[in-house]
C-alpha positions in Angstrom: 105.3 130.0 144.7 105.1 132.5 147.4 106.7 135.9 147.8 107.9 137.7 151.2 106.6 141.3 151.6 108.7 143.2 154.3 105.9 145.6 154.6 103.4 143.2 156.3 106.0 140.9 157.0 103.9 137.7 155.4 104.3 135.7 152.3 101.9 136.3 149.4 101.0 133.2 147.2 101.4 134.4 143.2 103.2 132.8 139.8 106.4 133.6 139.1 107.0 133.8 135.5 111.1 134.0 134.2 111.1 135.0 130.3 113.7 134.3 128.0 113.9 137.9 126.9 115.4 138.5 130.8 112.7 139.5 132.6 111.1 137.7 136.3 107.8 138.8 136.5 105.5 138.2 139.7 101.5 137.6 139.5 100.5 137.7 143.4 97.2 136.6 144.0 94.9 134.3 142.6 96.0 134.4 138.8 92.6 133.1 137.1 90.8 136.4 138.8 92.7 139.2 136.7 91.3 141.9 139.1 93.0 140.5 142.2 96.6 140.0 140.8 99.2 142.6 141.4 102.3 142.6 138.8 106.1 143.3 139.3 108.8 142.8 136.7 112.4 142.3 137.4 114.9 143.4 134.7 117.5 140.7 135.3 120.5 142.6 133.6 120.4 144.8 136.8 119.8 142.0 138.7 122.2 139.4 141.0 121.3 136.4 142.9 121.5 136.4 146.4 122.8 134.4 149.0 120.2 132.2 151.0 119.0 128.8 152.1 116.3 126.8 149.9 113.3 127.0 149.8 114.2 130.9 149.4 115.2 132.8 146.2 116.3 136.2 146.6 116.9 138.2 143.3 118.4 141.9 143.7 117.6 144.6 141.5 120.3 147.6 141.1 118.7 150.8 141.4 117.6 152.8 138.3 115.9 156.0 137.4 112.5 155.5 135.6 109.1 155.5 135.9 107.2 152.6 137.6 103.7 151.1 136.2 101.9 150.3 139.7 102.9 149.3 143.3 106.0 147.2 144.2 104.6 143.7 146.1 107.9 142.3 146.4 109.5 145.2 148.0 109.2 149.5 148.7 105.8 150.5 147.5 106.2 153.0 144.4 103.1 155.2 143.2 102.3 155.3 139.4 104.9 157.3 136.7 106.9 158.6 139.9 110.8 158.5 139.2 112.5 156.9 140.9 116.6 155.4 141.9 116.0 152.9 144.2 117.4 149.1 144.5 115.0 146.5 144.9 115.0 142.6 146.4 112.8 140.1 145.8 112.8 136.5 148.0 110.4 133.9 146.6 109.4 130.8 148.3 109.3 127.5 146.4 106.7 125.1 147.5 109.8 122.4 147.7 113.8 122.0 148.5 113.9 120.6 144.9 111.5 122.9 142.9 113.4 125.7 144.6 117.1 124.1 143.4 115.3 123.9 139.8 114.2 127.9 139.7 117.9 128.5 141.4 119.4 127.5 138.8 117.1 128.7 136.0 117.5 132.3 137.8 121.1 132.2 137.8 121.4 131.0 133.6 119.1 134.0 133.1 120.8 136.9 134.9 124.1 135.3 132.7 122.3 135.4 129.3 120.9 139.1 130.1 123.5 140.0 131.6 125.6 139.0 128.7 127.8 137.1 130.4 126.9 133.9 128.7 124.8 132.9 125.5 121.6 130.9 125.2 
């Protein structure tokens, strides 16, 4: 899986990791080096699925006030414990048409069940 960063415009390779408790998380780099990866959580009751053509995923995070645990590589660049209200988007890039369909619709189920608009 690979993730789009607007900021350098390039894709960054990574894991994407979708939890049954509602959260997509994003490990960029090479996962088996833990100094190299860089971490971002979605909270997918804030979250919607976008529009877009496969291979691309885009998940869009409402804005909420907080603090934030590191940098953003999916999206605006945040500095440690610094509050902030700001929406967020992250587009992913499956490595196929039909692995992308699969995390389309395992996305989708997930903003539902956190979102509490279905049950699991």
């Amino acid at each position: 899986m690979q993730a789009w960063d607007p900021k350098s415009s390039t894709w960054h390779k990574g894991l994407a990791v979708l939890t049954r408790s509602g959260f997509l998380h994003w490990v960029k780099g090479d996962v088996v080096d833990p100094g190299q990866e860089h971490r971002e959580t979605f909270c997918l009751a804030r979250c919607s699925f976008a529009k877009g053509e496969a291979p691309h995923i885009s998940v869009e995070e409402a804005g909420w006030v907080g603090t934030h645990l590191g940098s953003s590589t999916l999206g605006t660049a945040l500095m440690p414990y610094v509050p902030y209200a700001q929406a967020r988007k992250a587009t992913l890039q499956a490595p196929s048409v039909e692995e992308c369909c699969e995390w389309a619709i395992a996305v989708r189920e997930a903003i539902a069940v956190a979102a509490g608009k279905q049950t699991q």
